[in-house]
N, CA, C and O of each residue as an XYZ file, in Angstrom:
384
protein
N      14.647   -129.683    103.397
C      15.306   -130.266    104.544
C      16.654   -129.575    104.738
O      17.288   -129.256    103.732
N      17.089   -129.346    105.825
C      18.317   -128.330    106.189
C      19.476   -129.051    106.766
O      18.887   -129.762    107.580
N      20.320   -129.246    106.846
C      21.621   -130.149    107.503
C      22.334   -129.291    107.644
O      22.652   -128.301    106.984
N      22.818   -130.054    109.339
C      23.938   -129.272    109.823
C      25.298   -129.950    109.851
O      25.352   -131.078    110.342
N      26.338   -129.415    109.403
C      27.576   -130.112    109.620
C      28.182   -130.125    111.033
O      27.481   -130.013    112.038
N      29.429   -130.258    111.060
C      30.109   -130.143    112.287
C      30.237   -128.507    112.506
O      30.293   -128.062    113.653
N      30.271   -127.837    111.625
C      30.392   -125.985    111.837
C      28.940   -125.167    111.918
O      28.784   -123.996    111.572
N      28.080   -125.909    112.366
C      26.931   -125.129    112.580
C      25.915   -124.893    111.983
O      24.766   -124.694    112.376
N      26.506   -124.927    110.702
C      25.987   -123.631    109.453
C      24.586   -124.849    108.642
O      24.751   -125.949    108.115
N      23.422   -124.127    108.838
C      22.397   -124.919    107.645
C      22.550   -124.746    106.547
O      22.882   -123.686    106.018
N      22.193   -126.405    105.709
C      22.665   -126.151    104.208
C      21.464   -126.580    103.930
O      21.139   -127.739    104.188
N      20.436   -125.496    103.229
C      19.159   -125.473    102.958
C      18.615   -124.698    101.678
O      19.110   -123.595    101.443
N      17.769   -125.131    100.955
C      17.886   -124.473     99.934
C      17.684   -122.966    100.314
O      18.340   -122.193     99.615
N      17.043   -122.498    101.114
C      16.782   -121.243    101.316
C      18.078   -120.593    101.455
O      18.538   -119.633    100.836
N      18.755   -121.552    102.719
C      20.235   -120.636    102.833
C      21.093   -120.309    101.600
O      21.704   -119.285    101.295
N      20.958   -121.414    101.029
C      22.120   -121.483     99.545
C      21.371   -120.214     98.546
O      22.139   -119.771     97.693
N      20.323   -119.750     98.561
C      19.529   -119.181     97.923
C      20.534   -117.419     98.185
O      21.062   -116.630     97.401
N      20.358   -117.476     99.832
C      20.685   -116.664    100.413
C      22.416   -116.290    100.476
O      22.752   -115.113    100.608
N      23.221   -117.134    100.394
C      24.561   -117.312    100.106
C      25.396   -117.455     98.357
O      26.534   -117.367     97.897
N      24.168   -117.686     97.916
C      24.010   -117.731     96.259
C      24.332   -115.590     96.325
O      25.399   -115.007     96.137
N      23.136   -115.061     96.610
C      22.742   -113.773     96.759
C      23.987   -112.748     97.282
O      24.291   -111.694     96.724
N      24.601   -113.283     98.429
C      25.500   -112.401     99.227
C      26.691   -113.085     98.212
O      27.053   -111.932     97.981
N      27.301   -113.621     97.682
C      28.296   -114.018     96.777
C      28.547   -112.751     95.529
O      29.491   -112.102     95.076
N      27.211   -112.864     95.340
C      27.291   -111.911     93.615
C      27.026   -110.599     94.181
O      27.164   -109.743     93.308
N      26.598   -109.967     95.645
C      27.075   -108.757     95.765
C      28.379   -108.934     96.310
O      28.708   -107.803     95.952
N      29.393   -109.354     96.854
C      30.330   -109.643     97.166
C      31.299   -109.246     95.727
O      32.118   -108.326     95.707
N      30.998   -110.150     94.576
C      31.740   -110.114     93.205
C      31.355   -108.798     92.917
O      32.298   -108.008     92.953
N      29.970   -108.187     92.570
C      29.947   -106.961     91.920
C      31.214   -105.934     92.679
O      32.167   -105.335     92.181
N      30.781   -106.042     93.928
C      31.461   -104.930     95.359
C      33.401   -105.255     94.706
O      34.138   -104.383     94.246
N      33.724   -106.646     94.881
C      35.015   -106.334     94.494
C      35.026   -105.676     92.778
O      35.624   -104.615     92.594
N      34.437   -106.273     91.761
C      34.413   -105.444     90.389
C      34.593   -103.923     90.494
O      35.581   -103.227     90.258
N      33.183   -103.558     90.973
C      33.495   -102.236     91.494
C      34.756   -101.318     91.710
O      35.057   -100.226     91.227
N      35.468   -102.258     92.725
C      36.777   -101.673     93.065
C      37.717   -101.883     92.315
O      38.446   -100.909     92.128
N      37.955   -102.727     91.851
C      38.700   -103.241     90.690
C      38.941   -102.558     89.426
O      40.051   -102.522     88.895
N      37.498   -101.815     88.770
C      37.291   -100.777     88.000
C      37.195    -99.313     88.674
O      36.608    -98.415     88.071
N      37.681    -99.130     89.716
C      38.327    -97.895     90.390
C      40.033    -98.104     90.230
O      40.849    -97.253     89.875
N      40.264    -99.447     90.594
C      41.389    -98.748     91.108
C      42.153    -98.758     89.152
O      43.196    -98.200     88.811
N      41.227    -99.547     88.257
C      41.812    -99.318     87.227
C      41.516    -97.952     86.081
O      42.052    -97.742     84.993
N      40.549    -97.227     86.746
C      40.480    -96.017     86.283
C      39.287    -96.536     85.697
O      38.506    -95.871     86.378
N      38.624    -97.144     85.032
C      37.522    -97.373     84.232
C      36.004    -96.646     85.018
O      35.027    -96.426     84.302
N      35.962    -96.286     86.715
C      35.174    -95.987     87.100
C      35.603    -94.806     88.163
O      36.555    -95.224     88.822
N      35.208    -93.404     88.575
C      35.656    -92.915     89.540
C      35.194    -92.980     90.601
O      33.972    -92.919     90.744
N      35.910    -93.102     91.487
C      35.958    -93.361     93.121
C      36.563    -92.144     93.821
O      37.776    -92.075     93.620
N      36.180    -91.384     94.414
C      36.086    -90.150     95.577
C      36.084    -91.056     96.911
O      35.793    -92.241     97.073
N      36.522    -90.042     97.819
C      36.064    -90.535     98.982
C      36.033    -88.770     99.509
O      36.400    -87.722     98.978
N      35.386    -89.130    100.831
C      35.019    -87.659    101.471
C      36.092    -88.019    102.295
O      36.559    -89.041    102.796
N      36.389    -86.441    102.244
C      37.887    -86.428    103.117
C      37.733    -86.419    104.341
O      38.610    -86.807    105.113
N      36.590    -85.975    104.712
C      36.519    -86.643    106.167
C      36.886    -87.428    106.968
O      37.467    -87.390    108.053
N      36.152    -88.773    105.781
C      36.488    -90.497    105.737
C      37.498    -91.082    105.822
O      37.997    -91.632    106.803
N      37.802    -91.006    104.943
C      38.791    -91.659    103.634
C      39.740    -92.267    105.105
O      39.491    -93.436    105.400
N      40.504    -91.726    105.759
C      41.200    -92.029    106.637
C      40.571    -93.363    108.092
O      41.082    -94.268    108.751
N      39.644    -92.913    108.000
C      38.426    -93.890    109.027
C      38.479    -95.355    108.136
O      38.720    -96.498    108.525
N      38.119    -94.773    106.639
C      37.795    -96.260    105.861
C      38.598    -97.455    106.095
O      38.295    -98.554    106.560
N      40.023    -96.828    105.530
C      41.157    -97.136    105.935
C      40.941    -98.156    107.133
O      40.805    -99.380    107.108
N      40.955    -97.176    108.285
C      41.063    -98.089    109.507
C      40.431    -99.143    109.819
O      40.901   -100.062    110.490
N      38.824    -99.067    109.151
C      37.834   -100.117    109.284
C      38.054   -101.366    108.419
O      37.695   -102.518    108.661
N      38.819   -100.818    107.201
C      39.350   -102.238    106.273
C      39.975   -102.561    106.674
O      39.772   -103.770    106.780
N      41.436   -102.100    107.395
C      42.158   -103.223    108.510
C      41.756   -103.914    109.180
O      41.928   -105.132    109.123
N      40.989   -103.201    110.148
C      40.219   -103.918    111.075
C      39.115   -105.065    110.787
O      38.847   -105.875    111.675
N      38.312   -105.127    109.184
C      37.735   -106.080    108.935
C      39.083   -107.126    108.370
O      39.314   -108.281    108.727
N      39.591   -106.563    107.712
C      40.701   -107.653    107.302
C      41.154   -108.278    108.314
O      41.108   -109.475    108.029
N      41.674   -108.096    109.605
C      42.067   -108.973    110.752
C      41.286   -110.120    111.115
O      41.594   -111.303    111.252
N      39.480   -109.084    111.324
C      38.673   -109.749    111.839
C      38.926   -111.521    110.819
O      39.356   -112.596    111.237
N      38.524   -111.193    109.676
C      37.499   -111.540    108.917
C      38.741   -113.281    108.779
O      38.409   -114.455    108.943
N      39.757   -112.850    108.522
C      40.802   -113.900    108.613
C      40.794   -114.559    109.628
O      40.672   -115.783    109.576
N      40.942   -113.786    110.968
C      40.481   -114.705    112.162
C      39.479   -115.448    112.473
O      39.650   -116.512    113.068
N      38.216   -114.982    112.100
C      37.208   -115.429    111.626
C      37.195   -117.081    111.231
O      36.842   -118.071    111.873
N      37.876   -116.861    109.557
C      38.567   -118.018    108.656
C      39.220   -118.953    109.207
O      39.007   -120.159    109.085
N      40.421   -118.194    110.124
C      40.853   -119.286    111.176
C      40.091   -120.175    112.002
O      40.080   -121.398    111.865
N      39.329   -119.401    113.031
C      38.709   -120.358    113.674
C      37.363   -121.037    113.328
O      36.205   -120.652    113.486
N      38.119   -122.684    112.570
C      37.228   -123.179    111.848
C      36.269   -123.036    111.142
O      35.108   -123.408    111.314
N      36.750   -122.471    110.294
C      35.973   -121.280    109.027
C      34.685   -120.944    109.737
O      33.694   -121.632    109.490
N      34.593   -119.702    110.812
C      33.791   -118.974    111.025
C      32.743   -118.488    110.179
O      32.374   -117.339    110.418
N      32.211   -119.068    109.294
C      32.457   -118.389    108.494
C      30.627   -117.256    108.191
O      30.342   -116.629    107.171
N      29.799   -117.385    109.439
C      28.510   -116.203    109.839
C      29.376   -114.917    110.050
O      28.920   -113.797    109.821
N      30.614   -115.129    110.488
C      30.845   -113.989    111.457
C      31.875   -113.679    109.878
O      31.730   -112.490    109.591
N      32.552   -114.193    109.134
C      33.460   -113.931    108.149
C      32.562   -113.095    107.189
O      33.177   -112.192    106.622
N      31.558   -113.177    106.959
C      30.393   -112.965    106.134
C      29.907   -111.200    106.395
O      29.847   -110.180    105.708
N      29.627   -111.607    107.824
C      29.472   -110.365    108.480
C      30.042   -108.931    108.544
O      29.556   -107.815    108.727
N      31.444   -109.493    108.285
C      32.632   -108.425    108.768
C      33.133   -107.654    107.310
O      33.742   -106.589    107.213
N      32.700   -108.492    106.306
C      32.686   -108.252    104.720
C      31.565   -107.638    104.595
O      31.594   -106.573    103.978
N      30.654   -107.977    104.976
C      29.179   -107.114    104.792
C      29.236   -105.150    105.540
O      28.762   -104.131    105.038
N      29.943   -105.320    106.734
C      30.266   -104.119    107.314
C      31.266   -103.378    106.500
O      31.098   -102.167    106.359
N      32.348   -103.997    105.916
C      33.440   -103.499    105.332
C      32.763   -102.702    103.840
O      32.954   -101.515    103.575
N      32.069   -103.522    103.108
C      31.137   -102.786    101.946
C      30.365   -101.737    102.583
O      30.439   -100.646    102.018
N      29.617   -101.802    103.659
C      28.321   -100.798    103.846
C      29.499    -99.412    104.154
O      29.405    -98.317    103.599
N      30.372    -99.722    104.970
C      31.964    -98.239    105.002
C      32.254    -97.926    104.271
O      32.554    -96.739    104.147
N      32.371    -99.024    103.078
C      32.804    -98.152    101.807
C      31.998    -97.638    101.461
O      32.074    -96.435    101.710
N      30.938    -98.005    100.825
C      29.599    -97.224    100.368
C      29.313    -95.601    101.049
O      29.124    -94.482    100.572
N      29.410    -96.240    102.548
C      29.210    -94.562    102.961
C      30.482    -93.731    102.777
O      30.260    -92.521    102.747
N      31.402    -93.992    102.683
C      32.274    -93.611    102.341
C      32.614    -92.553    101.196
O      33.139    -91.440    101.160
N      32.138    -93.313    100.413
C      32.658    -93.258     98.831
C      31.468    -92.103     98.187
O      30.415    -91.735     98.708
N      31.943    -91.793     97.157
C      31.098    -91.140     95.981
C      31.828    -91.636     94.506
O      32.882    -91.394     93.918
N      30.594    -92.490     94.275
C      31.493    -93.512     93.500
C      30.264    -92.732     91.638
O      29.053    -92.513     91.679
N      31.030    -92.566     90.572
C      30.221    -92.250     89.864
C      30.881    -92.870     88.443
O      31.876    -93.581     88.581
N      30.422    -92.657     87.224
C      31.390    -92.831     85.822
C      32.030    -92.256     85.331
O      32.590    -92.678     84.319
């Protein structure tokens, strides 16, 4: 059975299944970076990029808060974090 609150969002086991899922790539994705920026893992970027990335993490960072703001958005907050990883990824040449 699925329930909706006042924000839209179904709370169903499937969804939670599904929000369970996007959480722990969320945690690995920040780890990841975390063990870049502490040296434990190397992180490249193509110089191409690197400058674009940049711009797109601002730009999700604005989004993604505004997002938060308006009454925890929070499909579209989800979203804008999901785009912000897939930039880095292409981004990056991430190795040990």
């Amino acid at each position: 059975m699925a329930y909706l609150l006042l924000t839209g969002i179904e709370y169903s086991a499937e969804s939670l299944i599904i929000a369970n899922a996007m959480l722990k790539k969320f945690k690995t994705f920040i780890g990841d970076c975390n063990a870049g920026l502490a040296g434990v893992m190397k992180i490249q970027f193509r110089p191409e990029s690197e400058s674009l990335l940049w711009e797109k993490l601002l730009s999700v960072k604005t989004k993604t808060h505004a997002a938060l703001i308006d009454n925890f958005d929070t499909p579209s907050a989800v979203k804008f974090l999901t785009e912000a990883m897939t930039e880095f990824n292409r981004c990056a040449e991430v190795g040990l």
